[in-house]
N, C-alpha and C positions, 0 to 999 in steps of 0.2 A: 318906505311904501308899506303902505297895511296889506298882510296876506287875509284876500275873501273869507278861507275858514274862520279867523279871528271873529269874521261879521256875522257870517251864517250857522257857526255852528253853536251859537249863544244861546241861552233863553231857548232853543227847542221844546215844541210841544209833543208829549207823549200821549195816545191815547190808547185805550184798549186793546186794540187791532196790532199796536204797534211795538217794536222794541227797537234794540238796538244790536247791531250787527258787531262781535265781538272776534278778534283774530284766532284762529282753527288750526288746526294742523295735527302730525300725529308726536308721537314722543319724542322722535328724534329730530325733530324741528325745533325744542322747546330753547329757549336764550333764559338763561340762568338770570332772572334780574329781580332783587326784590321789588314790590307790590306789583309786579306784571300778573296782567289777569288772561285768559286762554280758553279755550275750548279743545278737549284733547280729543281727537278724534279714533285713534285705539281706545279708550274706553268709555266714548261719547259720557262723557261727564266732565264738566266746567273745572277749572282747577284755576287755581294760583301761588305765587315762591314765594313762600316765607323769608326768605334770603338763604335757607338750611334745604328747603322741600319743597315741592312740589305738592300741594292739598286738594284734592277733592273734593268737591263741592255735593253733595248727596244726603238725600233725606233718609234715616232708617227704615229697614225691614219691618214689619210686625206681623207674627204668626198668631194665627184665633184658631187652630182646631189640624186635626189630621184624621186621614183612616188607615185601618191594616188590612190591609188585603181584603178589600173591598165592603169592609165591617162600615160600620156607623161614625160618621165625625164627631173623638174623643177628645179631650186638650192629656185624658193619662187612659192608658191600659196595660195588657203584659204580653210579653212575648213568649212562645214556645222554643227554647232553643234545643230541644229534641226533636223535633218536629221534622230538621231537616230542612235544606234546599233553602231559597231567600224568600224573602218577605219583604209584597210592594207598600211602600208609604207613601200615600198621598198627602202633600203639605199646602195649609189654604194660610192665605195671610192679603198683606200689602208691598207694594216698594220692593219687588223682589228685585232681583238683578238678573233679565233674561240673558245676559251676555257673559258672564263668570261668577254669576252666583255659586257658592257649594254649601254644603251638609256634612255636617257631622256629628254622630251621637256620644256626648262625654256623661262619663262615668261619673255620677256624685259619690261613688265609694270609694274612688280611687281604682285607678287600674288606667289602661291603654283604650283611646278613643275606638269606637265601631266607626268604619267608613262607608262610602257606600260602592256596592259594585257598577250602579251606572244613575246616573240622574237625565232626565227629561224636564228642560228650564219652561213648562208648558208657554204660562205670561207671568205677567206681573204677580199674578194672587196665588201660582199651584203649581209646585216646582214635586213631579213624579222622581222617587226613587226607591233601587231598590239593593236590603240588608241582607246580609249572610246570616241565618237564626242559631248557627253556635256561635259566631263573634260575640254574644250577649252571655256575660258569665253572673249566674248568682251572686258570687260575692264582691259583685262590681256595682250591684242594682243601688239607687235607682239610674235612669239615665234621660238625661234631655235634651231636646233636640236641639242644636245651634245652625242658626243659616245668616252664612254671612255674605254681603254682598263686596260687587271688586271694589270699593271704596274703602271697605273695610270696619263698615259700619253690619252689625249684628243684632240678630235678635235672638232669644235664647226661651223655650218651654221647658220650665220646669221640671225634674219628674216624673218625664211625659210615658217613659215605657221602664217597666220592671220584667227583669227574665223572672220567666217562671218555670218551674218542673214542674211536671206531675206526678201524682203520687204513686212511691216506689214498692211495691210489691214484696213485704217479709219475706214469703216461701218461693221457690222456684217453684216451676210448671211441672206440673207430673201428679202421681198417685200420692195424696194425703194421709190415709186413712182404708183400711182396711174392717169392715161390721159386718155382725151376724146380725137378722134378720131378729127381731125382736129384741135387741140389746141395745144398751144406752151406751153411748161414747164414751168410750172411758176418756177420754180428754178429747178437748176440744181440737175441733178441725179447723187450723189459723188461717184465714185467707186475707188476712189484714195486710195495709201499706202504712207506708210512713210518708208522710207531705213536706218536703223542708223548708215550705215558709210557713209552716205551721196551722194551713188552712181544714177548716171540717171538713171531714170524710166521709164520703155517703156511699155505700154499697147496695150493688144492688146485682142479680142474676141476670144476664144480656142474653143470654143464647143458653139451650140444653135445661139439664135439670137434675139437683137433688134425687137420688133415689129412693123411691118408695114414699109411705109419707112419715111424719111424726119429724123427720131434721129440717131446721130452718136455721137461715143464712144472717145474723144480728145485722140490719143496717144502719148501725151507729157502729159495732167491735169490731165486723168482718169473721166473726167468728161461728164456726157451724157445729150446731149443739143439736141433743133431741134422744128420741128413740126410735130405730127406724123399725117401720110397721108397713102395711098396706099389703106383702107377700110380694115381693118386688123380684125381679127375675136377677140370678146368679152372673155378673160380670161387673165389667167395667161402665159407671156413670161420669164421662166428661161433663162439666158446664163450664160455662165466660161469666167470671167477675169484673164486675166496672165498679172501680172506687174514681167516684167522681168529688169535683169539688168547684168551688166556685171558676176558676180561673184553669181548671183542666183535667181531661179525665186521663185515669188508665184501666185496660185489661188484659186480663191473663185466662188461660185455662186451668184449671183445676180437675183430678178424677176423687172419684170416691168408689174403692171397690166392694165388692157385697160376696157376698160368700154363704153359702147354706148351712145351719149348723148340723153339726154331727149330734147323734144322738144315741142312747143306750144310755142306761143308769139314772145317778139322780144328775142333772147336770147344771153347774155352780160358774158363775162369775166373780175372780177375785185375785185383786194385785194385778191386774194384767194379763191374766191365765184363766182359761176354761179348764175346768174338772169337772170329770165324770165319774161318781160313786157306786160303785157295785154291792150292794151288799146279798145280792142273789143271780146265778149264771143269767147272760144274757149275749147280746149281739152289740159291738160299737159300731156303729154304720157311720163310714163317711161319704155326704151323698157326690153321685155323679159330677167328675167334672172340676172335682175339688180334692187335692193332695194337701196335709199336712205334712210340712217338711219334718218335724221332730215330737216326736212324742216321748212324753215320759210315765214311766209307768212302776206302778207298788204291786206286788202280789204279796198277801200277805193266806196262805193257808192257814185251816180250821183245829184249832186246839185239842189234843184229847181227852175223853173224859178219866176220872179218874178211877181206882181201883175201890171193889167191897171190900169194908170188913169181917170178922167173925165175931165170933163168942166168945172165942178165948182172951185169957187178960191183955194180951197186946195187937189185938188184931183190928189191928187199922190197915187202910188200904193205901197204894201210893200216889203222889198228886199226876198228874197225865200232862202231857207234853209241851209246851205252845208249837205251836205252828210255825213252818218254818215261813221265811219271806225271801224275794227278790224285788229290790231295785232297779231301775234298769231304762233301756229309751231303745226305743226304733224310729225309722227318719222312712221317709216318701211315705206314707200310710195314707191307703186309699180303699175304698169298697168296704167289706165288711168283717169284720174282727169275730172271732167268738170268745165269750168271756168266762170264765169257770168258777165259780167259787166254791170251795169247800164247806161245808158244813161240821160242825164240834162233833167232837163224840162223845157220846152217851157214858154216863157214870155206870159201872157194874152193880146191879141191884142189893139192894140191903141181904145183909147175912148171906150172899152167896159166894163170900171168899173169889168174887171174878173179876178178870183184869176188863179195867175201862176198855172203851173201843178207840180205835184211831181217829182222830182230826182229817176231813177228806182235804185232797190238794185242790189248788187253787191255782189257773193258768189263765194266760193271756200273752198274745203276742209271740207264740212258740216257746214261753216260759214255764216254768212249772213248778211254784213252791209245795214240797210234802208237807203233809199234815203230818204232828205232833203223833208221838206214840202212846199209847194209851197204859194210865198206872196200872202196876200189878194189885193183884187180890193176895190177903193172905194165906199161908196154907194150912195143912188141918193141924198143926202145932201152934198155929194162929202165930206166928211170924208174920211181922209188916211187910207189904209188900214196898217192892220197890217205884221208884218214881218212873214215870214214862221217859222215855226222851224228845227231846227237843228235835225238829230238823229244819235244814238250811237247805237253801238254793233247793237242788233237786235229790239229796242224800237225805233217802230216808229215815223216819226215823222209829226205833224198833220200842216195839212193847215194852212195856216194861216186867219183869221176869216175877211170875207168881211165885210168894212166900220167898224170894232169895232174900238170905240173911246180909249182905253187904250191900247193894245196889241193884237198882234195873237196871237193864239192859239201856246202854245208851244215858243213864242217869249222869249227868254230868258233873265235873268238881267234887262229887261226893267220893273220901277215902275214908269212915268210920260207917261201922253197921246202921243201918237202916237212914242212912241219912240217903239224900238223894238230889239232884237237880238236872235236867234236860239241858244239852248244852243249846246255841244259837235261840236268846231269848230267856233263857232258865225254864226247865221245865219245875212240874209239882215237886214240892220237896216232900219224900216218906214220911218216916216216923218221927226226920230229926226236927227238932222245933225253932230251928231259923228255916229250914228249907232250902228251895232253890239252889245257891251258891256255895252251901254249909260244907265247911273242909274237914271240919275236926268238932265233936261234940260226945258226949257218951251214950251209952246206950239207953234213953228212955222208959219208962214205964209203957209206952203207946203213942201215938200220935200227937202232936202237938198243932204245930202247923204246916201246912203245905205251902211251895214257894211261891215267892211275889213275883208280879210280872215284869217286865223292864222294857225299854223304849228301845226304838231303833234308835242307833246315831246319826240318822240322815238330819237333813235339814229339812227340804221341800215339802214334806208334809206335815209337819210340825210347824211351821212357818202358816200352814193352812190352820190352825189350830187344831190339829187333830192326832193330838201324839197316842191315842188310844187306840190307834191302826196297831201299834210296836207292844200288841202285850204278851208277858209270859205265860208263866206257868198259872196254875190255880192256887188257892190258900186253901187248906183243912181246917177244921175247928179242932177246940179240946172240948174236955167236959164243964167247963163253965161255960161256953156258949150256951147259945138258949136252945140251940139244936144240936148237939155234943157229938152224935154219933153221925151228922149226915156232913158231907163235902161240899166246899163252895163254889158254885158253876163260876166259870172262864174266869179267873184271876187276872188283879192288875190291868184292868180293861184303859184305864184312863193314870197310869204307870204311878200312881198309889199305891203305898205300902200297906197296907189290911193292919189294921191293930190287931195284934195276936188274941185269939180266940173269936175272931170273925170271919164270914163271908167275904170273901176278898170280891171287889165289886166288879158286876160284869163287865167282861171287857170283849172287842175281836180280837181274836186268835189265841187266846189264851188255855189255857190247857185245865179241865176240871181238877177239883182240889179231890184230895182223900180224905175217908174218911175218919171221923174222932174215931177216940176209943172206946170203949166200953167204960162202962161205969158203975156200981149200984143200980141207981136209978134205969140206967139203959143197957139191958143183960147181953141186948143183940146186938152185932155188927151192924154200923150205916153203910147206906148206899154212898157209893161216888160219886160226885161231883160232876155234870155236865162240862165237856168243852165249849170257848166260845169260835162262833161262827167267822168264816174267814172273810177276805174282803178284796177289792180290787179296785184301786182307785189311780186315775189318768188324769193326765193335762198337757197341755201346750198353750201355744200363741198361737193369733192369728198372722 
C-alpha cells in the first residue's frame, strides 16, 4: 500500500511567502546523526552534524566605524590611558549577535587581550561597551577591535585604538628660577615635556603669567628665556603650562621668583654670582623683604705711601706698606651695610727726609682691614729709611722707622741693613734692590728698588679676573729711571713684577714705592711714592 506522503509530498511548490518547517528543539534534544539538519533553539540559529559536530549555520559580523565616548564615528583613534575610570565604545556594523555576541580588544604588539567591563547587545548594528583606560598599555599599541558572534564567526577592525600618553613634564612643579629685575637668565627656565610616541609639542601659558615683561615662554622648546623688565613687584610668579599635542594635552604649574636687586658699588653679573665693587665708602642695601643667605666678601685696605729722601749720598726713602686684607662671608644679610674703604697714603715730600703716611682701613660687615704703614724718611746722616709694614686682618701695621739703619718697623723678611719688606702682601722694599722679600743683600750705595706687589692666594676673586685686588708693596726707582729720585705710586697693582728701575704699575692697596737716590744730575732727595687706594668687593647667589 502506497503511504499519501509518498503522493503529496512530491514536486511541492514553494513560493515566496512560503518555506518549509524544519525539526527545533533546544541542545539537549539534539540525536547525533550525520547529515540531520535542526534548528536549535538555545542559540536560535539553524545547525547541522557533520558526523563529528554540530555546525551552525550564520552569516558573519561586519563592523564599519565606532565612537569613544561620545566623539565622532572613527574606524582608528587613541585612547588616554591616564585619564582614568572606563571608556564607552560604541560599535556600528551588521550581523551582530544580540544574543552572545562579545568584544574584545587584541593587542597587535603582543601582550594580553583588554576585555570589557560590560557590553549592551543594543540590535543587530551597535553593540554599546564599556573599557577600563589603563587596561591599554603603550607597548601593546596598536589594538583592534574583535566582535564575535555565538556561532563563532568574527569580525575584526584593524588598529582601531592606540593608547596614548600625554606628554610628560622634565621639571617637577615648584620654583624654577630665581631673577633680579633687569638681569638676563643666566640659564634657561626648562618647562619642557617629553611625548613618548614622539608626537610635536606645542606650549603654551593656560592660566597666571610670566613676570614682569622682556621673559617669554618658546612654544616649540618650552623653554623661558629673556631679560626681565617692566619693574615688576618682589615675590612669587606662578603660571599653568600646557604642552599639547595632537592626540593629548598636559599641565603643570610652574613659579618664577623675582627678587629686588641690592645695590651699592659698581654692580657685576658673572659665573653665576653678583658683585658689588667698592672702590669708594658707601652703603650695600639689601632692599625690603629680601635676605641673602651668604655673602662673601674682600676687604682689601689702602697701601702706604712711601718715605722722602735727602741730600745725602744715600738718602733714599723706604717703600710703604700694602694694605692689609680680609677674606671672609656673613650669611642672613639684610637691610643696609656700610662700606669703608681706605684711601693710599701720601708719599713724604721731596728733600724732606719724611716718613710716608699710613694707608686708611678698609671695613665692611664688622671687618676691618688696616692700612699699610707708611716708609721711613732718611735721617740727617741721610741713612735710608726703612720700608713700611705691611698689615693683615686687623693688626696694624706700624710706620716705618725714620733713618733706622737695619729695618722699619714692621719691615718684613728683611735681616741685612736697609733692606726691607711689609709682611702680609710685602710691603716697599728700602734701600735693598730686590726689595719686598730681600733676606740677605749687602749694603748698597742707595736705593735701588722698592718691593713688588704680590697676589692674595684666594681663589674667588681672581677667578673674577681681578687678582689686582691682592697688591703689595710699591717699587722705587734707581737713577737710570727717567725719574731717578721720585717713588712709584701703589706697586704691583695687577701682581706684575716692575722691571728694575721702574714705576711699579698702579695697583689697589699697594703700598707707595721710595724714593731713588740721588745722583749728580739730581742733588735733591725725591719725594715718595703715593699708596694705592683700597677696595671692597662682595658677591653671592641668588
Amino acid at each position: 500500500m502506497a503511504d499519501s506522503r509518498d503522493i503529496t509530498g512530491k514536486n511541492r511548490k514553494f513560493t515566496g511567502t512560503g518555506g518549509i518547517k524544519v525539526p527545533s528543539g533546544t541542545e539537549a534534544q539534539r540525536v547525533d546523526e550525520a547529515g540531520t539538519f535542526r534548528f536549535n533553539t538555545d542559540t536560535n540559529l539553524a545547525e547541522y552534524y557533520d558526523g563529528v559536530d554540530w555546525k551552525p549555520i550564520d552569516a558573519p559580523p561586519t563592523i564599519t566605524g565606532f565612537t569613544l565616548d561620545g566623539g565622532a564615528s572613527v574606524t582608528q583613534t587613541v585612547i588616554d590611558n591616564t585619564a582614568g575610570g572606563d571608556a564607552t565604545i560604541v560599535i556600528s556594523g551588521s550581523n551582530f549577535d544580540v544574543t552572545s555576541g562579545t568584544v574584545v580588544f587584541e593587542p597587535e604588539g603582543g601582550g594580553s587581550n583588554v576585555t570589557t567591563q560590560t557590553i549592551t547587545r543594543t540590535n543587530s548594528s551597535q553593540f554599546t561597551v564599556t573599557v577600563t583606560r589603563t587596561d591599554f598599555l603603550e607597548a601593546n599599541d596598536p589594538y583592534a577591535i574583535k566582535l564575535t558572534n555565538g556561532s563563532g564567526l568574527a569580525a575584526t577592525l584593524a588598529s582601531a585604538l592606540d593608547c596614548n600618553v600625554p606628554p610628560a613634564f622634565d621639571q617637577a612643579s615648584g620654583t624654577l628660577a630665581t631673577v633680579v629685575e633687569g638681569d638676563t637668565l643666566t640659564t634657561e627656565v626648562d618647562c619642557s615635556a617629553t611625548d613618548a610616541d614622539g608626537d610635536t609639542i606645542t606650549y603654551s601659558i593656560t592660566s597666571g603669567s610670566l613676570p614682569g615683561s622682556g621673559l617669554t615662554l618658546n612654544s616649540s622648546t618650552g623653554f623661558v628665556t629673556g631679560t626681565l623688565g617692566g619693574s615688576p613687584s618682589v615675590g612669587d610668579f606662578t603660571f599653568t603650562v600646557q604642552a599639547a599635542t595632537a592626540n593629548g594635552n598636559s599641565t603643570r604649574d610652574f613659579t618664577i621668583a623675582v627678587t629686588a636687586p641690592a645695590t651699592g658699588g659698581t654692580r657685576t653679573e658673572c659665573g653665576g654670582y653678583y658683585y658689588h665693587e667698592f672702590t669708594s665708602s658707601g652703603n650695600f642695601v639689601v632692599p625690603c623683604g629680601v635676605t641673602l643667605s651668604s655673602v662673601e666678601y674682600l676687604v682689601v685696605a689702602g697701601g702706604a705711601g712711601g718715605g722722602s729722601g735727602c741730600s745725602a749720598p744715600n738718602g733714599s726713602g723706604g717703600g710703604g706698606g700694602a694694605g692689609g686684607y680680609i677674606n671672609s662671608s656673613s650669611s642672613c644679610v639684610t637691610g643696609t651695610t656700610a662700606i669703608t674703604v681706605g684711601g693710599g697714603g701720601n708719599g713724604g715730600p721731596a728733600c724732606s727726609n719724611s716718613t710716608g703716611s699710613d694707608g686708611g682701613n678698609s671695613s665692611a660687615f664688622g671687618s676691618t682691614a688696616t692700612g699699610g704703614g707708611g716708609g721711613g724718611g732718611t735721617d740727617i746722616n741721610g741713612r735710608p729709611g726703612g720700608s713700611g709694614g705691611g698689615a693683615g686682618g686687623c693688626i696694624s701695621g706700624a710706620s716705618g722707622g725714620s733713618g733706622t739703619a737695619c729695618q722699619g718697623n714692621r719691615g718684613g723678611n728683611a735681616t741685612s741693613p736697609y733692606s726691607g719688606g711689609g709682611d702680609v702682601g710685602g710691603g716697599g722694599g728700602g734701600a735693598n734692590e730686590a726689595g719686598g722679600d730681600a733676606v740677605n743683600s749687602p749694603v748698597p750705595a742707595g736705593a735701588i728698588d722698592g718691593g713688588d706687589g704680590r697676589n692674595f692666594p684666594g681663589t674667588w676673586p681672581t677667578s673674577f679676573g681681578e687678582s689686582g685686588y691682592f697688591s703689595g708693596g710699591g717699587a722705587g726707582n734707581t737713577c737710570a729711571s727717567p725719574t731717578p729720585s721720585q717713588g712709584g705710586n701703589g706697586g704691583g697693582g695687577n701682581g706684575m713684577t716692575p722691571a728694575p728701575g721702574r714705576n711699579a704699575i698702579d695697583g689697589t692697596g699697594g703700598g707707595g714705592g721710595g724714593s731713588g737716590k740721588i745722583s749728580p744730575f739730581y742733588p735733591g732727595g725725591g719725594a715718595g711714592g703715593n699708596g694705592g687706594d683700597g677696595v671692597v668687593l662682595i658677591r653671592y647667589q641668588l
